[in-house]
Z-matrix of the N, CA and C atoms (Angstrom, degrees):
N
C 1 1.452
C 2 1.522 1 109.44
N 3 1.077 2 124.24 1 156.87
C 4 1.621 3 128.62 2 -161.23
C 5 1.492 4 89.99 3 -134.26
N 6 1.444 5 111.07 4 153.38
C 7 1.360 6 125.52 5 -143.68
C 8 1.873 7 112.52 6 -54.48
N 9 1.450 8 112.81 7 -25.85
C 10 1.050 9 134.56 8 175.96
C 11 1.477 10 125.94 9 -63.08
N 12 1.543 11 111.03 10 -25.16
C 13 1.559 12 117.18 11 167.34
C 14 1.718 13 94.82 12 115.08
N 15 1.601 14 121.59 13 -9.43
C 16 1.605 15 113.23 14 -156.42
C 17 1.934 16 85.43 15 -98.88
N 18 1.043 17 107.78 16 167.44
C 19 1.117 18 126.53 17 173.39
C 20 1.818 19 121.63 18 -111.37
N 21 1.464 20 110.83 19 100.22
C 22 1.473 21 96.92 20 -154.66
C 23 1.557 22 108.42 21 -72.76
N 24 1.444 23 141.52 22 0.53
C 25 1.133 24 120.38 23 -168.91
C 26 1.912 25 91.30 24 -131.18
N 27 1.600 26 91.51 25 111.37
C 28 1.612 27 94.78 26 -169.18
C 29 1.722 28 105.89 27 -64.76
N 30 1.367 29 111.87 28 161.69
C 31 1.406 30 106.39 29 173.49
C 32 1.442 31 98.25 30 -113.01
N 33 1.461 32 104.67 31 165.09
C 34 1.482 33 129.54 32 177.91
C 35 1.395 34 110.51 33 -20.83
N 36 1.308 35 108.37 34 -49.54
C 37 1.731 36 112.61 35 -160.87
C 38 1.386 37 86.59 36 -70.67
N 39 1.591 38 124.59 37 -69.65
C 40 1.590 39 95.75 38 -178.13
C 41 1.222 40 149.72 39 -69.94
N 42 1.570 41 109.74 40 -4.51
C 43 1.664 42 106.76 41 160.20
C 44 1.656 43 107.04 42 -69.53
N 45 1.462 44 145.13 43 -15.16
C 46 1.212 45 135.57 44 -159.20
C 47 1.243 46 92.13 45 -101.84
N 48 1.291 47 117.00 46 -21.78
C 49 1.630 48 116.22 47 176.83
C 50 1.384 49 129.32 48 -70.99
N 51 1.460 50 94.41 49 -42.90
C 52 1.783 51 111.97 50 173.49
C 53 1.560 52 116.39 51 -90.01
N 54 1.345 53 108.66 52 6.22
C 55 1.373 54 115.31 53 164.92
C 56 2.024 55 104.95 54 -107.77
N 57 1.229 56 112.19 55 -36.57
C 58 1.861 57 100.62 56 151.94
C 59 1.753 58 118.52 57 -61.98
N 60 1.404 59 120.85 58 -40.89
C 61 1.239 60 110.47 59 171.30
C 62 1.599 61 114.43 60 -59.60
N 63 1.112 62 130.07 61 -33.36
C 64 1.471 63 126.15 62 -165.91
C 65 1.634 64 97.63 63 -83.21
N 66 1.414 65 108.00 64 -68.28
C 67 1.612 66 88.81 65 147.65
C 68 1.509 67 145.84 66 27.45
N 69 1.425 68 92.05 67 -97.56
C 70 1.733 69 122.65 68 162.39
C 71 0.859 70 119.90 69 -39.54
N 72 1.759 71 118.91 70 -54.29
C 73 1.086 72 128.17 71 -166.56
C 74 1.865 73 124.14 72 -83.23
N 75 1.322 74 90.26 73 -43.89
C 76 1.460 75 103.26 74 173.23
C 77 2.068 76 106.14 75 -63.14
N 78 1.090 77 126.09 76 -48.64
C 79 1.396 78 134.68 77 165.33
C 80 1.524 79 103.88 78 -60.84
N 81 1.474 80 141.08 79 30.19
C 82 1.454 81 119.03 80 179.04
C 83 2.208 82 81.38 81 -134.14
N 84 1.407 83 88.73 82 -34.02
C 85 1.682 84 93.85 83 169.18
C 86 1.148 85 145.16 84 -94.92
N 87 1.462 86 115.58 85 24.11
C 88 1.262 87 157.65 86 -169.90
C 89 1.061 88 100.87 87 -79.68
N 90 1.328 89 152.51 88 143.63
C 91 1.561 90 142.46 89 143.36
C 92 1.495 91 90.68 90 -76.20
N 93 2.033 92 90.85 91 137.06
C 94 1.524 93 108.62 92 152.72
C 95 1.438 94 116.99 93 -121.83
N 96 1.057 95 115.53 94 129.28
C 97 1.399 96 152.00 95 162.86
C 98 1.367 97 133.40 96 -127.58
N 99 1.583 98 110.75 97 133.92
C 100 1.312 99 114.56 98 -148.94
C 101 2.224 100 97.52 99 -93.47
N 102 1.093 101 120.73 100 148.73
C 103 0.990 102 112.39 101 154.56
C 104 1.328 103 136.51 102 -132.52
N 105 1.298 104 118.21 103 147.23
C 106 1.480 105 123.52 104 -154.49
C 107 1.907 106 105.07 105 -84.50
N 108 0.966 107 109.67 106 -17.95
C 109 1.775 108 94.05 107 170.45
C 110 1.904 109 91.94 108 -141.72
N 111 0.857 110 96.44 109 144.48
C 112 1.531 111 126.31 110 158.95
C 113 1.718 112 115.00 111 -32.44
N 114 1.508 113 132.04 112 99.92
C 115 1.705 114 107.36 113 -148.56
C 116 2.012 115 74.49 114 -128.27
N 117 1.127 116 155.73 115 1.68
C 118 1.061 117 166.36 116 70.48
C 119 1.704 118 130.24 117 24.98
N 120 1.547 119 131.20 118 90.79
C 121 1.493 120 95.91 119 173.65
C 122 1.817 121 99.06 120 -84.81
N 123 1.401 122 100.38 121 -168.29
C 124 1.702 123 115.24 122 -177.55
C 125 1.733 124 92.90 123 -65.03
N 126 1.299 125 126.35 124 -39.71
C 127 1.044 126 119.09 125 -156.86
C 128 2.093 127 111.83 126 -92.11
N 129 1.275 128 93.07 127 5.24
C 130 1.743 129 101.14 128 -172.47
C 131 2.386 130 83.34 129 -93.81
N 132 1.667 131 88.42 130 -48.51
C 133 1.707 132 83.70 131 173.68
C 134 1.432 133 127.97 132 -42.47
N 135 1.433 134 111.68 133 -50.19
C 136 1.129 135 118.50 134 -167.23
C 137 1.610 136 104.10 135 -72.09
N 138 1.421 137 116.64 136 -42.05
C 139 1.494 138 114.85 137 -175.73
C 140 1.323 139 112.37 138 -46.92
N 141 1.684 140 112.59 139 -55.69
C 142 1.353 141 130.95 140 173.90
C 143 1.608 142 114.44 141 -37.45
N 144 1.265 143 121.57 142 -48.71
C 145 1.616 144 123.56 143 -143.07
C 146 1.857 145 68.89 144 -97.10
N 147 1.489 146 132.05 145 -39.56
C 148 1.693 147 113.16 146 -162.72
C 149 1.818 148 101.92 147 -59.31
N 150 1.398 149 97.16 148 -40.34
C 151 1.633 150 124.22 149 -167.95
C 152 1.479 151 96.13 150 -37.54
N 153 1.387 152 105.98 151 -69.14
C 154 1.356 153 138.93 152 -167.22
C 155 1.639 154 117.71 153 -38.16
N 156 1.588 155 92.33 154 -73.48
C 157 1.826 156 101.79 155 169.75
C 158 1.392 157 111.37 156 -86.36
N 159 1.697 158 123.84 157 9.54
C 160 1.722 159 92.84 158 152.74
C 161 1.453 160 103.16 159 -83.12
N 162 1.536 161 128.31 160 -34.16
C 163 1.384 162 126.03 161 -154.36
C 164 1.823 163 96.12 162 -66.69
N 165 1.719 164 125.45 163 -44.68
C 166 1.279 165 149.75 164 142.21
C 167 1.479 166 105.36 165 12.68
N 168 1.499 167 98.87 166 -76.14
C 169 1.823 168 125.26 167 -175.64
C 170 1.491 169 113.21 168 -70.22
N 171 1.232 170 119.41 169 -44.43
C 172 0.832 171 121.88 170 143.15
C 173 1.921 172 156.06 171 12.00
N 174 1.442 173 80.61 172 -88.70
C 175 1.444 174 125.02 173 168.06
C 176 1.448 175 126.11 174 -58.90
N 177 1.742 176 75.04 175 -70.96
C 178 2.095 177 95.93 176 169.67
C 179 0.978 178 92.02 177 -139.19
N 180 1.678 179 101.98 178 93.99
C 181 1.858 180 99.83 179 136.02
C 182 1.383 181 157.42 180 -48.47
N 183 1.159 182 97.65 181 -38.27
C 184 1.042 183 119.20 182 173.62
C 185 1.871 184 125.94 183 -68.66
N 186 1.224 185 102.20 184 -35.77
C 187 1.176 186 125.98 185 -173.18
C 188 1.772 187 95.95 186 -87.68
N 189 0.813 188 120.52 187 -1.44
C 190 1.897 189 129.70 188 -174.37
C 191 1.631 190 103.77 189 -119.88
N 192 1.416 191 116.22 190 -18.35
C 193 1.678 192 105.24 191 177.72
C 194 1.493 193 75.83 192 -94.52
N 195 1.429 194 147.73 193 -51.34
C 196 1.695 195 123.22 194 -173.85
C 197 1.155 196 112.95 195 -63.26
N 198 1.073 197 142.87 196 -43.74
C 199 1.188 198 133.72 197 161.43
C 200 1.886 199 128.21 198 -23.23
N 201 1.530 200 86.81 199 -59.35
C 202 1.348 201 112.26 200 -175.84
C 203 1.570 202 104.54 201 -84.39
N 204 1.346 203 142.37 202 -22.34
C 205 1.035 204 145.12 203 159.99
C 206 2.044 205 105.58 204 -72.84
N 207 0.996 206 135.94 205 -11.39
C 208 1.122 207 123.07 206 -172.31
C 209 1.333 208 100.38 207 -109.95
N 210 1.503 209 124.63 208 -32.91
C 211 1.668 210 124.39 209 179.77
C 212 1.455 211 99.71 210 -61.70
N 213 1.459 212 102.23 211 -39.50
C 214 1.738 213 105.57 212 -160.09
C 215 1.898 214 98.75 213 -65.04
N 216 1.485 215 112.12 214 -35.24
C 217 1.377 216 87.62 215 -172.24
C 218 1.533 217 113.78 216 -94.18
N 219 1.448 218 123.64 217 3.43
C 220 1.565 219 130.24 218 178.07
C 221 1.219 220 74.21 219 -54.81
N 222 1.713 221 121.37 220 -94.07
C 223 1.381 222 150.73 221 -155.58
C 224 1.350 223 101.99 222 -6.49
N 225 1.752 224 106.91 223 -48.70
C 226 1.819 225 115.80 224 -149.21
C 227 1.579 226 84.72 225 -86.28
N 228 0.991 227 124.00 226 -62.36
C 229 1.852 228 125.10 227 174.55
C 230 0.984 229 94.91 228 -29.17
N 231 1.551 230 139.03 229 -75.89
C 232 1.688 231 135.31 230 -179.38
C 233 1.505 232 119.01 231 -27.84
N 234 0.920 233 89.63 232 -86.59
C 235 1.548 234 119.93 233 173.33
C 236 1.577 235 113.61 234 -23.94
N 237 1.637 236 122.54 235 -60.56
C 238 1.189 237 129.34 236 -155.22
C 239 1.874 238 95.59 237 -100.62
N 240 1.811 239 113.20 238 -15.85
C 241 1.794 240 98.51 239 158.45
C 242 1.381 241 103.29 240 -83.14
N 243 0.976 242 131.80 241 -8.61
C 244 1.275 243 102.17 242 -161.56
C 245 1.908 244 92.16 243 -109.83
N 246 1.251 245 112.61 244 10.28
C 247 1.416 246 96.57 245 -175.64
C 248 2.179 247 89.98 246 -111.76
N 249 1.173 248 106.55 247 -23.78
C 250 1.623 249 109.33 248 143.61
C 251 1.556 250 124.37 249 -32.72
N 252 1.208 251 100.54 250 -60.09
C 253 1.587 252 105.23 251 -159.21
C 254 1.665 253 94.48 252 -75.96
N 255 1.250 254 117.23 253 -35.15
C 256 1.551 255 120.02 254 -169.80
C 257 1.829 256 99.63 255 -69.70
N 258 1.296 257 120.60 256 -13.83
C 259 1.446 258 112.86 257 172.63
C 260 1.267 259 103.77 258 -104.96
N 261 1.099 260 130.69 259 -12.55
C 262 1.301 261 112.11 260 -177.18
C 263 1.443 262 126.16 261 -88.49
């Protein structure tokens, strides 16, 4: 901690945090509107969402290996109780 009380080198939990707050925020300023047929195929989605998190990585790297370092270890927590419970 530096004389001020802040801590200059954030940890994991708060880059994953301020990447759910931005999140939040960007999804609250979104226009919603509902639509009545499907104007999208699966494959215009998928282009979009690849589009999306390379430009994402991009941007902030850094903030995308925590990201990607924190899914990766939910997964392994998942993964390794539930491959527990299947031996036990």
């Amino acid at each position: 901690m530096n004389s001020q009380g802040f801590d200059a080198n954030p940890t994991v939990a708060d880059e994953v945090s301020a990447v759910v707050d931005d999140a939040q925020v960007i999804a609250k300023t979104l226009p919603s509107r509902r639509v009545s047929r499907p104007t999208h195929t699966l494959m215009d989605i998928w282009g979009h969402g690849v589009d999306a998190t390379r430009d994402f990585v991009n941007r902030e790297p850094m903030q995308a290996v925590m990201i990607a370092a924190a899914a990766s270890s939910l997964l392994t927590m998942v993964l390794t109780r539930r491959a527990r419970d299947w031996h036990a």
